[in-house]
C-alpha positions in Angstrom: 0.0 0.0 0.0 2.9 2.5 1.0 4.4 1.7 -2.4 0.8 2.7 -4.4 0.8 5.7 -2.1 4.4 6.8 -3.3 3.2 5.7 -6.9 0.3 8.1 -7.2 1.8 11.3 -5.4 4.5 11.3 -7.8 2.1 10.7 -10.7 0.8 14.0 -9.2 4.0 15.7 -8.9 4.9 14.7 -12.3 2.1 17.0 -13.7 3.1 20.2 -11.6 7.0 19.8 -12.6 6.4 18.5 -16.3 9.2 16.8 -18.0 11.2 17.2 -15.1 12.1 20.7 -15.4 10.3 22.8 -18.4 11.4 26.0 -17.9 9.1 28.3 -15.2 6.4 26.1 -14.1 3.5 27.1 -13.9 1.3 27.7 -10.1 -0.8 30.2 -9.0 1.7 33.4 -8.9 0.6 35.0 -11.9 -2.4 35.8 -9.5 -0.2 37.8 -7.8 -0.4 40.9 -10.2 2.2 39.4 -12.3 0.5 38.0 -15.6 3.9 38.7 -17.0 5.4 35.1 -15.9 3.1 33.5 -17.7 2.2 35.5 -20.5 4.8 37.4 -22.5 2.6 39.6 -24.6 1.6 41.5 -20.9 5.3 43.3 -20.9 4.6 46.4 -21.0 1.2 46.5 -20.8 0.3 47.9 -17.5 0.0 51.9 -16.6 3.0 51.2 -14.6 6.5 49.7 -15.1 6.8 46.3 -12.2 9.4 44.2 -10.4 8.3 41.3 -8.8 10.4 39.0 -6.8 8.7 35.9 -5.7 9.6 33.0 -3.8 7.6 29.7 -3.4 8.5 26.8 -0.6 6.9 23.6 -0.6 6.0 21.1 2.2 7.9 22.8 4.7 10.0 20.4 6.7 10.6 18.1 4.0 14.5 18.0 3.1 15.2 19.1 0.0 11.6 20.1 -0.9 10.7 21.7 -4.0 11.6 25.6 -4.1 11.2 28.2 -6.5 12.6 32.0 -6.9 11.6 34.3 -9.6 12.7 38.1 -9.8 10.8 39.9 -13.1 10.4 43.2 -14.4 8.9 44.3 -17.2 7.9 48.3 -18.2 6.6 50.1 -22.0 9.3 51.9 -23.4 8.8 55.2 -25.7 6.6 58.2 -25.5 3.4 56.4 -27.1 4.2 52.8 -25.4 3.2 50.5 -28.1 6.1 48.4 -26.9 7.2 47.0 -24.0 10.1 45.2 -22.5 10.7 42.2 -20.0 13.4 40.2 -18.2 12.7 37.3 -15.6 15.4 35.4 -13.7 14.5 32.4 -12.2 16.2 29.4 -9.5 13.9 26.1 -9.0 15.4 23.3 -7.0 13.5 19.8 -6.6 15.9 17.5 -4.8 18.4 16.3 -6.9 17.0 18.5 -9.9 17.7 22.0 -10.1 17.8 24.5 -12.9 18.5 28.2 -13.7 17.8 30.5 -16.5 16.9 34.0 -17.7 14.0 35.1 -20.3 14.3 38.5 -22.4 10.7 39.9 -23.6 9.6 42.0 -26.2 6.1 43.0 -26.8 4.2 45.3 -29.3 0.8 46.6 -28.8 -1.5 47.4 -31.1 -4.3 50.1 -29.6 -8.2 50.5 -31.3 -9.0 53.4 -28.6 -10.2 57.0 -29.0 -7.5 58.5 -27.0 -5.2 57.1 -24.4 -6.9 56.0 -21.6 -9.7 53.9 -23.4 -8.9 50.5 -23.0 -8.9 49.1 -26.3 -5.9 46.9 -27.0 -4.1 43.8 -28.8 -1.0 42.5 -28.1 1.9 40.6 -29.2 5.0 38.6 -27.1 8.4 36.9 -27.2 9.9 35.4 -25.2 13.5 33.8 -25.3 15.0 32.1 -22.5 18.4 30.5 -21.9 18.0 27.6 -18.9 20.6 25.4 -17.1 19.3 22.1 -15.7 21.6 20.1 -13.4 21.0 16.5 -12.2 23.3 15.7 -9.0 24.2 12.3 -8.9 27.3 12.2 -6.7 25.3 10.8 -4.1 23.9 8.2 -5.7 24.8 4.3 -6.4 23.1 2.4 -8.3 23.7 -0.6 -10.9 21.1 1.2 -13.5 22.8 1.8 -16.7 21.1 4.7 -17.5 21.4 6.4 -14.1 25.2 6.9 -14.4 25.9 7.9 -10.4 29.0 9.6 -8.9 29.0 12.7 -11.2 27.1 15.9 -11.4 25.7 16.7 -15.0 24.2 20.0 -16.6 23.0 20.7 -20.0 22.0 24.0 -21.5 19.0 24.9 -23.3 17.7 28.0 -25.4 13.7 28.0 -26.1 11.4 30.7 -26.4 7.3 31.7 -25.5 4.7 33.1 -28.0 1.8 34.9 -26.5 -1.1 37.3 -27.2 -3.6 39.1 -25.2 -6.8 41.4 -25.8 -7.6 43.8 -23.6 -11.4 45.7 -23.8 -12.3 47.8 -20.8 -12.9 45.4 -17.9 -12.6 42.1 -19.8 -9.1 40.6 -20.8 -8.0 37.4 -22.4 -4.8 35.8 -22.8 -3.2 32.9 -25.1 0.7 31.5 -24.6 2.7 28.8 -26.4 5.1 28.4 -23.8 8.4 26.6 -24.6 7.6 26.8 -28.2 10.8 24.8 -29.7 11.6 21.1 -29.6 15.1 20.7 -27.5 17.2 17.6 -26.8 18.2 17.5 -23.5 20.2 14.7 -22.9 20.4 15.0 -19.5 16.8 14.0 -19.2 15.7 12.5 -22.7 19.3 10.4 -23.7 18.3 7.7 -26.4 14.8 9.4 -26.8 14.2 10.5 -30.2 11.8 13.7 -28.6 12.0 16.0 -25.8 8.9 18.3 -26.4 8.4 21.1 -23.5 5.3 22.6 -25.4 2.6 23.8 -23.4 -0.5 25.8 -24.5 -1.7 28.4 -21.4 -5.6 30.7 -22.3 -6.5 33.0 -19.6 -9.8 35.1 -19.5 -11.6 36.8 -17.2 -13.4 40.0 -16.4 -13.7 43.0 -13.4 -17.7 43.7 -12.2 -18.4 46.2 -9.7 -17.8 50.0 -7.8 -13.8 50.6 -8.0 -14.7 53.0 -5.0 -16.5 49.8 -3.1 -15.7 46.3 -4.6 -14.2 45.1 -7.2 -14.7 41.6 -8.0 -12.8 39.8 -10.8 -13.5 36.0 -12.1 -11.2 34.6 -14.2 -9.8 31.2 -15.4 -6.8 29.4 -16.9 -6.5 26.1 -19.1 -3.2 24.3 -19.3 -2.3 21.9 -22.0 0.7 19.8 -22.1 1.2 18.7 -26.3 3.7 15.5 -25.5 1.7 13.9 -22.8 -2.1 15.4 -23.9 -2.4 16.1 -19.8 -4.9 19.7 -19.1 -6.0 21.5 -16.0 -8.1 24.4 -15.3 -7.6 27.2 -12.9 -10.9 28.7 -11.1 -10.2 31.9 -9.7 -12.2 34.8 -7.6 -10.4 37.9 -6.7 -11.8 40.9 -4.8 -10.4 44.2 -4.4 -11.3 46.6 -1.8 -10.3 50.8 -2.4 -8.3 51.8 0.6 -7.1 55.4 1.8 -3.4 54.1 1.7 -4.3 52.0 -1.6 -5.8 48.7 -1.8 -6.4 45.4 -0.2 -7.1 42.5 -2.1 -7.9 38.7 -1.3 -8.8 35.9 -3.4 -9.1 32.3 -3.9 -8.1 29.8 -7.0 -9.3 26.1 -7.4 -7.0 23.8 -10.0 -7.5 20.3 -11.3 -6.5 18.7 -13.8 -8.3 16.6 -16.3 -5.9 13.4 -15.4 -5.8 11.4 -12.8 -3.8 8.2 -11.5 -5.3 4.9 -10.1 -4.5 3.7 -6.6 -5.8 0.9 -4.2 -8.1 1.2 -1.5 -8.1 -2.4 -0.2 -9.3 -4.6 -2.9 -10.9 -1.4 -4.8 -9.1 0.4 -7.4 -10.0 4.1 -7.4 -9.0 6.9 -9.3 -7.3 10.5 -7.8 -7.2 13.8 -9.8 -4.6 16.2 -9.1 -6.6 19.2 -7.0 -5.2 22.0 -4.9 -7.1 25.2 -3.7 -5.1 28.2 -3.0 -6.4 31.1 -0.6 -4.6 34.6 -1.4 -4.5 38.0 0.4 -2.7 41.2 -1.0 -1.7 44.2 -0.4 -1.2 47.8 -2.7 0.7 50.7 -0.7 1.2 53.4 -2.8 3.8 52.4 -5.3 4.7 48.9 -3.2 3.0 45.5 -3.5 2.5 42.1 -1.1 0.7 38.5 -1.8 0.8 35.3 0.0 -0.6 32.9 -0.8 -1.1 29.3 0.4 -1.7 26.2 -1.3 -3.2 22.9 -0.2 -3.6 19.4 -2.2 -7.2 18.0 -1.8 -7.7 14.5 -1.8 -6.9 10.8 0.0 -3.5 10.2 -0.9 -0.9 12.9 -0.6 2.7 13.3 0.0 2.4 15.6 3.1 -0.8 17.5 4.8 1.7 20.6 5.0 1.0 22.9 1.7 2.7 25.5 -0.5 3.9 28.5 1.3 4.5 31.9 -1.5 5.3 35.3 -0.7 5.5 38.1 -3.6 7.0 41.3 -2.9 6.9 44.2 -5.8 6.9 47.4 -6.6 5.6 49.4 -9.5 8.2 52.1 -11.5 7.7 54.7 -14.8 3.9 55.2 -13.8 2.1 57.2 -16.0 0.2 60.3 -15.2 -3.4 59.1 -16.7 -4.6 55.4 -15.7 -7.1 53.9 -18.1 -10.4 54.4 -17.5 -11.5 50.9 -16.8 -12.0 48.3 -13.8 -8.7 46.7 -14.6 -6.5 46.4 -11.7 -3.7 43.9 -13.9 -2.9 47.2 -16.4 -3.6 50.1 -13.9 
């Protein structure tokens, strides 16, 4: 039974750190007021030029635990600021596996408005990315041929992210190709003819409501992986509440994915879906911004009852003097 157990959390794992390292992966932090992550077309689209460093721990407690850093920034450049530019850095350890990399962004946008603070806008991104993945084996011994033990191995890959968005006043509406190219990676795919990263990302949602009340903000987000067909869907509620200092913010997201794995209970074989539900408060002070946000699996079998821990600090540079007059908190 403790084998099955072990067997079906990392059939879970497996779908939030696809092909064992793919870049960024991809959790709830784009919630965070940083669409940019995800979604490369979003340089530059905002009233206001961000940085956002963000740092995820999970299952605290657990030795060597996955962990992820990310520091972005991303701003419009030029007097009319039909284009934008982006850089993330990123560090993501998971035991043995670890990688590094960076991502340069450009972005053009394309405006249908009457003037300049009517939100009426398409937009275009790229993303390239340079990333270092490392497999530490000098602790291991083994008589696996392919698991070579005693040495410590990195490989070096270049890919890049495709992405669009539409914003219209209050609703918005995102589409990514992230990883876009087909890499061999040997460190992870040796004598395998394919090593495809690709994975689709659509984002929508809109803002209802009195920006000098409530603000409330449904949106969702579908996932699909192209070399293994897996998909998941992202629920997500935010509220926003006008403040003298700024604003305060909470919200909550609800993932699953469309794939599960089979386990035994007893003599019956049942089937588990990956689920998680993430509870997040925030924080606007002037020009400075704070998130947590906490995630827990749902579900029988698990690897740990403790969840995901993330904390995003920011702060918001180059703002311009007239904000567009919508209910869009992710571009004003």
């Amino acid at each position: 039974m403790k084998f099955l157990k072990i067997s079906l959390v990392l059939a879970f794992i497996q779908f939030q750190f696809t092909f064992a390292q793919e870049g960024i992966a991809v959790y709830t932090d784009y919630l965070s007021d940083n669409y940019y992550l995800i979604h490369p077309s979003m340089a530059g689209a905002a009233n206001c030029g961000k940085v956002r460093l963000t740092a995820r721990q999970q299952w605290l407690g657990q030795e060597d635990a996955p962990a992820l850093q990310t520091l972005s920034f991303n701003t419009s450049v030029g007097e009319d600021g039909v284009s934008g530019l982006g850089i993330i850095a990123f560090n993501d350890k998971n035991g043995y596996h670890s990688q590094k990399g960076a991502k340069i962004t450009y972005a053009h946008h394309i405006r249908f408005s009457r003037n300049t603070i009517d939100l009426n806008q398409l937009s275009f991104g790229l993303s390239a990315g340079f990333v270092q993945s490392q497999l530490d084996e000098t602790e291991f011994t083994t008589f696996d041929p392919v698991v070579f033990g005693g040495i410590y191995q990195k490989y070096n890959y270049f890919n890049v992210d495709l992405g669009a968005s539409y914003h219209y006043m209050d609703f918005f509406t995102h589409v990514t190709i992230k990883n876009f190219l087909a890499n061999r990676r040997e460190i992870y795919t040796e004598g395998f003819e394919s090593d495809n990263l690709r994975k689709i990302l659509w984002s929508a949602g809109a803002v209802f409501g009195d920006a000098d009340r409530l603000l409330f903000e449904p949106s969702l987000m579908f996932q699909y992986t192209q070399e293994t067909t897996e998909k998941a869907i992202d629920l997500n509620l935010k509220v926003y509440k006008a403040m003298d200092f700024g604003r305060l913010w909470g919200g909550i997201s609800y993932r699953r994915s469309f794939d599960g794995a089979e386990y035994l209970n007893g003599e019956e074989v049942k089937e588990q879906k990956l689920q998680w539900i993430s509870p997040i408060v925030g924080l606007n002070y002037k020009k400075f911004m704070f998130a947590y946000t906490y995630s827990h699996i749902l579900g029988d079998i698990k690897f740990d009852n403790g969840g995901f821990h993330q904390l995003t600090l920011g702060i918001d540079v180059f703002c311009k003097d007239n904000a567009w007059d919508c209910n869009c908190p992710a571009v004003n």
